[in-house]
C-alpha positions in Angstrom: 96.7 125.3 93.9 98.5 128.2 93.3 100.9 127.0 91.0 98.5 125.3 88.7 99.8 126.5 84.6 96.1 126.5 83.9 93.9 128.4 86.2 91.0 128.6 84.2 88.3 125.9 84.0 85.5 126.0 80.8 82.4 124.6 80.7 79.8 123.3 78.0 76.5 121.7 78.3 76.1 118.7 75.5 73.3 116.1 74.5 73.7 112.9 75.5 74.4 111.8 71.6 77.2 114.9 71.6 78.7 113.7 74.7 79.1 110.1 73.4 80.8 111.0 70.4 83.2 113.6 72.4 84.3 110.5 75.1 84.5 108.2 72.5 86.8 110.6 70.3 88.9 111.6 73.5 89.1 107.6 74.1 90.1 107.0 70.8 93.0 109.5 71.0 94.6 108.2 73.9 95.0 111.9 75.1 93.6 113.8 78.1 90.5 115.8 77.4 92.5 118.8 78.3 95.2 118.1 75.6 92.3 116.5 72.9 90.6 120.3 73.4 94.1 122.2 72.9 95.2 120.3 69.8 91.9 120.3 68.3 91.3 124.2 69.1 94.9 124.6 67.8 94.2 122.8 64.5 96.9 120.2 65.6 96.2 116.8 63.7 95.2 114.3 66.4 96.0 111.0 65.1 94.5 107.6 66.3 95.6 105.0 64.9 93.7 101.2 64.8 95.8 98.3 66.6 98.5 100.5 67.7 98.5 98.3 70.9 99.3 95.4 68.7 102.1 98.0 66.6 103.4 98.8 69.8 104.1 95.2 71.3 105.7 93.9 68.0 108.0 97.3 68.0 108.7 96.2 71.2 109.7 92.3 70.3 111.6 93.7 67.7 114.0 95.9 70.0 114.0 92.9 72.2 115.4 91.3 69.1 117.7 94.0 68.5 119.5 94.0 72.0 119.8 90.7 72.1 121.7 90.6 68.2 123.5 93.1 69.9 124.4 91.2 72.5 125.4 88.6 71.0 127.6 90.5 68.6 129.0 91.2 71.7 129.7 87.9 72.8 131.1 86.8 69.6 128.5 84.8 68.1 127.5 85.0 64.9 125.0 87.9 64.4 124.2 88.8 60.8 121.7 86.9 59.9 119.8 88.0 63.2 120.4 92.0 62.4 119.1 91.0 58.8 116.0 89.1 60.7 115.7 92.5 63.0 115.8 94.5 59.9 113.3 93.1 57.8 110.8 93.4 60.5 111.7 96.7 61.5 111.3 98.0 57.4 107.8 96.1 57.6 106.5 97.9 60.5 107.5 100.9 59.5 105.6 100.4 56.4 102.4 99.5 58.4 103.0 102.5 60.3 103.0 104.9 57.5 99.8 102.8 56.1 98.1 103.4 59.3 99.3 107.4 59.6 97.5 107.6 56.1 100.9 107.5 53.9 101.4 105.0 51.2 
């Protein structure tokens, strides 16, 4: 306990309608109620972004798809045509990204 970086604990008293919205926000974030409270008090953006679950798995098939061009280039075996594959898809998730993040 005594080398906690935050030693001081605050407390509010909500309705039940407040306290829905607060989890549900906090949920939605993905962050700790501790760090949802400090960015928001901060005026940090907190950003939540809809299917990033989904975002997240085809970034990760995609650098599964990477390494494995890589691999190959490796090896010897033809490979261009696979990096041009990877790159595509990496440019069109990026895109969606920025769509989601509220670019254009």
């Amino acid at each position: 306990m005594g080398n906690r970086t935050r030693p001081f604990a605050y407390t509010f008293r909500a309705t039940d309608k407040e306290r829905q919205i607060i989890d549900e926000k906090i949920k939605q974030s993905g962050l700790t109620m501790t760090e949802f409270i400090i960015r928001a008090i901060k005026d940090k953006p907190i950003t939540v972004i809809e299917n990033a679950g989904e975002i997240l798995t085809e970034l990760k098939r995609q650098g599964n798809n990477l390494n494995q061009a890589v691999r190959n280039n490796y090896y010897g075996i033809e490979t261009e045509r696979e990096l041009n594959d990877c790159i595509g898809e990496l440019k069109n998730l990026y895109r969606k990204n920025s769509i989601a993040m509220g670019g254009a």
